[in-house]
C-alpha positions as CSV (number, residue, x, y, z in Angstrom):
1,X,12.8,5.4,-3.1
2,X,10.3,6.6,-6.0
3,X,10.5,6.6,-9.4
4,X,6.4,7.4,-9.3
5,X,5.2,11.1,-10.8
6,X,2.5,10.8,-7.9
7,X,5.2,9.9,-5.0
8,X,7.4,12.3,-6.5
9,X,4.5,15.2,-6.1
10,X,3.8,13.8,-2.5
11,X,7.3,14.0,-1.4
12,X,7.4,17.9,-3.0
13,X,4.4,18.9,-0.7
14,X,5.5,17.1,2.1
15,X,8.8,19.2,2.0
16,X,6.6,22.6,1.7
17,X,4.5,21.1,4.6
18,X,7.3,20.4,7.0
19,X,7.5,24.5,6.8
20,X,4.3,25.4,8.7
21,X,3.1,24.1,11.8
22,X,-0.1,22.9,10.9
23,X,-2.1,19.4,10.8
24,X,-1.5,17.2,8.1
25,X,-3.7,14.0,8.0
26,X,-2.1,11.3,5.4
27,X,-4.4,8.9,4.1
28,X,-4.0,5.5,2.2
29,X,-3.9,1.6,2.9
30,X,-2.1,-0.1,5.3
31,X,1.0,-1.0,4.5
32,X,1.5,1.8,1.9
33,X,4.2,4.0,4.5
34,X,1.9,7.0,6.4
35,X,4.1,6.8,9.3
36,X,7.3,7.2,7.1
37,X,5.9,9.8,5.5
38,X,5.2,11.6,8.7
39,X,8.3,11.1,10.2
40,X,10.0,12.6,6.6
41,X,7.6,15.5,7.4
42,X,9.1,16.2,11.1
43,X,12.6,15.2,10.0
44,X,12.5,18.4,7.7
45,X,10.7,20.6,10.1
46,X,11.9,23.6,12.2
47,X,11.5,21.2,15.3
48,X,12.9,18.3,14.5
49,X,15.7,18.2,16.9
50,X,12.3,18.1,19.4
51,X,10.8,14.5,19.6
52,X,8.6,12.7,17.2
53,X,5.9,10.5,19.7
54,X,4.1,7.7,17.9
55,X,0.6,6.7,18.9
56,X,-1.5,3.6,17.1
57,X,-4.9,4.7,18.7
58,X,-6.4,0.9,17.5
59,X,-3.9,-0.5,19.6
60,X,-4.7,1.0,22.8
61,X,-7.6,-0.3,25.0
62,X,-10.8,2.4,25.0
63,X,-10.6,2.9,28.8
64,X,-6.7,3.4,28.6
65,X,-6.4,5.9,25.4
66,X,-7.1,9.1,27.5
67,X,-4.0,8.2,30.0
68,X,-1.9,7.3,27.3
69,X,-2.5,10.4,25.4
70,X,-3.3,12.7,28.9
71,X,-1.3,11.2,31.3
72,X,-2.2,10.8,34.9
73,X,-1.4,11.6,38.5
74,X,-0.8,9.4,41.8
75,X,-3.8,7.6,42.4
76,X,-6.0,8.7,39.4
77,X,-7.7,5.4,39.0
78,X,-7.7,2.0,40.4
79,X,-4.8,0.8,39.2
80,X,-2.7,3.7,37.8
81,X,0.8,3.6,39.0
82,X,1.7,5.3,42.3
83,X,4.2,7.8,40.7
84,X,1.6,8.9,38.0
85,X,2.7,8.6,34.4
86,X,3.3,11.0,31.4
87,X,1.0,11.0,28.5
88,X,2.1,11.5,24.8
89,X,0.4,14.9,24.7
90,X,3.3,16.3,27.3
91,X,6.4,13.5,25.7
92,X,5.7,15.1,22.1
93,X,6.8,18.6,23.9
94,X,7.0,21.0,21.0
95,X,7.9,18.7,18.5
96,X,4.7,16.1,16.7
97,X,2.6,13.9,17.9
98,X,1.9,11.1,15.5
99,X,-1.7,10.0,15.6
100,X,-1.7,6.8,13.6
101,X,-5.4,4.7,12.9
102,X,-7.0,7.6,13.7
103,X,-10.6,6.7,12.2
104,X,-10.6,3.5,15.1
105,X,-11.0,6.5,18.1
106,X,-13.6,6.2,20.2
107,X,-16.4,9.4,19.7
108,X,-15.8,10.4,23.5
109,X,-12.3,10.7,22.8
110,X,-12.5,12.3,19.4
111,X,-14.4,15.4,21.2
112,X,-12.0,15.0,24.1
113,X,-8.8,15.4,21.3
114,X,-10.8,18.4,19.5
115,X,-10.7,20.6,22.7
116,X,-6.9,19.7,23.2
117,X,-6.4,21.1,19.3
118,X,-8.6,23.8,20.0
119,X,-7.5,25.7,23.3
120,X,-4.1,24.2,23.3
121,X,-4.2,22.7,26.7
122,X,-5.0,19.3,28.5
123,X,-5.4,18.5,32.0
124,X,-3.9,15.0,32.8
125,X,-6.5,12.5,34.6
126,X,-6.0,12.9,38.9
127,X,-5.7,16.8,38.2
128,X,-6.7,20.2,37.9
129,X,-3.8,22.0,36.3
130,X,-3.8,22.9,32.8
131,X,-0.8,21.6,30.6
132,X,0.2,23.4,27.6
133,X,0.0,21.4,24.0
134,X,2.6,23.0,21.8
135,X,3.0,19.8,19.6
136,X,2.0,19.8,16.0
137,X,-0.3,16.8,15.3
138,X,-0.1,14.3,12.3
139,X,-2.4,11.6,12.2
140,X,-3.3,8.9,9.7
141,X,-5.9,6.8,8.6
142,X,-6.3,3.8,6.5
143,X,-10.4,4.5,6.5
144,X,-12.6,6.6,4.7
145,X,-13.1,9.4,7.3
146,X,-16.3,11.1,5.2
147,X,-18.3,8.0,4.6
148,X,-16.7,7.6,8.5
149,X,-18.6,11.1,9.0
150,X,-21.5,10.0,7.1
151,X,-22.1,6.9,9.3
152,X,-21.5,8.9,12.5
153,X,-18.8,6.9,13.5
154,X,-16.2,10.4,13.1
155,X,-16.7,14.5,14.4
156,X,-16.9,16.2,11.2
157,X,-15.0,19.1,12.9
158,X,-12.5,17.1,14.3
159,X,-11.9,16.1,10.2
160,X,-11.7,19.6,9.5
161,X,-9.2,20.8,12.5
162,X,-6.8,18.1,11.4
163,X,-7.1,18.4,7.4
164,X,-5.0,21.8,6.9
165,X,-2.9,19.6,4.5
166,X,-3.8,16.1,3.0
167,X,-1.4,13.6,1.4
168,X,-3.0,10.6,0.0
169,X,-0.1,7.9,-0.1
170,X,-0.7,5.7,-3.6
171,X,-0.7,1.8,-3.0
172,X,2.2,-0.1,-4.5
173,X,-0.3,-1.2,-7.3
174,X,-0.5,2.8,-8.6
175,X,3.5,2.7,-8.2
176,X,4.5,-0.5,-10.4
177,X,7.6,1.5,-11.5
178,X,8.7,1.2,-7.9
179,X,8.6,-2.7,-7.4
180,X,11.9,-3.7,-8.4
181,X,13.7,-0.9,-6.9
182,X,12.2,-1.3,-3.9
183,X,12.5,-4.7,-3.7
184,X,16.4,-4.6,-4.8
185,X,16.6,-2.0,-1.5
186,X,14.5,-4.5,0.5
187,X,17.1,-7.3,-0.5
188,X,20.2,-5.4,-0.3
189,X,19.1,-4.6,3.3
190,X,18.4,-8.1,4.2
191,X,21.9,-9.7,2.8
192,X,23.7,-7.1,4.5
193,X,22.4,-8.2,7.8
194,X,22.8,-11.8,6.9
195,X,26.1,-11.6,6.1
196,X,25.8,-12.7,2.8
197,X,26.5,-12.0,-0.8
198,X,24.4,-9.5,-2.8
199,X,22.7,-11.4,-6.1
200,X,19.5,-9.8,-6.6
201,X,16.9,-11.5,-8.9
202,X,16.9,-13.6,-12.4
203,X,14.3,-12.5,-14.5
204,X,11.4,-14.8,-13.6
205,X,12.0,-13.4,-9.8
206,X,11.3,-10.1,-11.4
207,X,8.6,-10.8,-13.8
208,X,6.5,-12.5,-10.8
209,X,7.4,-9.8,-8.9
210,X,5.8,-7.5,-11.3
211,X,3.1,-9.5,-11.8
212,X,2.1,-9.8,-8.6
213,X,-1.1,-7.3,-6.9
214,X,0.5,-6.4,-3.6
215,X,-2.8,-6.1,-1.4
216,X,-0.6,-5.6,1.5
217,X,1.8,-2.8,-0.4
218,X,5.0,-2.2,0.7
219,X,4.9,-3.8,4.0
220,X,4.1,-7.2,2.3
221,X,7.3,-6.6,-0.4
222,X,9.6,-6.1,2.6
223,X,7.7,-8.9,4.4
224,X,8.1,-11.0,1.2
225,X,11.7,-10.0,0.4
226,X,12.7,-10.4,3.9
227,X,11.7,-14.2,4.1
228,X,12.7,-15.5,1.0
């Protein structure tokens, strides 16, 4: 829902994108829709009756990333389950893995990732069988990954392997146009699962909608909408 030249543009690319097969990393602030926008991407793909496998790499402990993303066998580690388990490298299959707060990975598994992108193979933890990777990889960022580079905290040629294609998602505050239909959605949305009658706003409502900065971009409008 767009009225924005900018979003417009994005939306455009992302289409062309969606052709290829190669790494797109989407940038912008939290809140602004990078996952959406990724999901848009595979929905329009050649693969998107494969699956779409959704990672947040801040979420996920350090020590536990590389099963979560490798998978493990029977008795890899203290702990690990007795029937092994299957990582999002082999649940994304041929369709895209969605790599979301990607400039929060730890440097050991940043190189770890590179060699997956690279040779197109991982070996799960507990074995010594190559897996094929066939999964296209999108990932996302809310950081500054060259001053990330620049401070030593990001691989410079993992930034490279995964920028074939960057979209930079505008906040909320670049798309003012957007506000009011967005929020009319947002609403619309929220009285239909009330059960309840579809007003939408009198004009202060709108004008302090308008108004308002929106550090927390879209998310914070639906947030806002939602609990009102």
């Amino acid at each position: 829902i767009t009225n924005n030249q900018k979003m417009l543009n994005l939306k455009h690319l992302g289409q062309t994108i969606a052709r290829s097969d190669a790494s797109v990393l989407i940038q912008g602030e939290s809140g602004t829709g990078k996952e959406l926008f990724a999901q848009a991407i595979h929905n329009a793909s050649l693969v998107s009756h494969q699956p779409f496998v959704s990672l947040n790499c801040s979420s996920i402990p350090k020590e536990l990333l590389e099963a979560e993303l490798f998978g493990y066998e029977s008795g890899a580690f203290t702990g690990a389950r007795k029937d092994g388990k299957i990582g999002k490298f082999e649940l994304a299959g041929e369709g895209t893995l969605f790599l979301d707060e990607l400039g929060t990975m730890p440097m050991d598994m940043q190189v770890k990732l590179l060699r997956v992108l690279e040779s197109k193979e991982y070996v799960p933890l507990g074995s010594n069988k190559k897996v094929p990777f066939k999964a296209r990889v999108i990932a996302a960022t809310n950081e500054n990954l060259e001053k990330a580079i620049g401070e030593g905290r990001f691989r410079e040629d993992l930034f490279h392997r995964l920028n074939e294609f960057t979209l930079r998602i505008p906040t909320l505050a670049e798309c003012r146009e957007d506000i009011l239909p967005l929020a009319y959605f947002f609403l619309k949305l929220t009285c239909a699962k009330a059960h309840k009658s579809f007003r939408g706003f009198d004009r202060l409502a709108e004008a302090a909608l308008l108004e308002y900065p929106w550090p927390g971009n879209i998310r914070e409008l639906k947030n806002v909408i939602r609990s009102e």
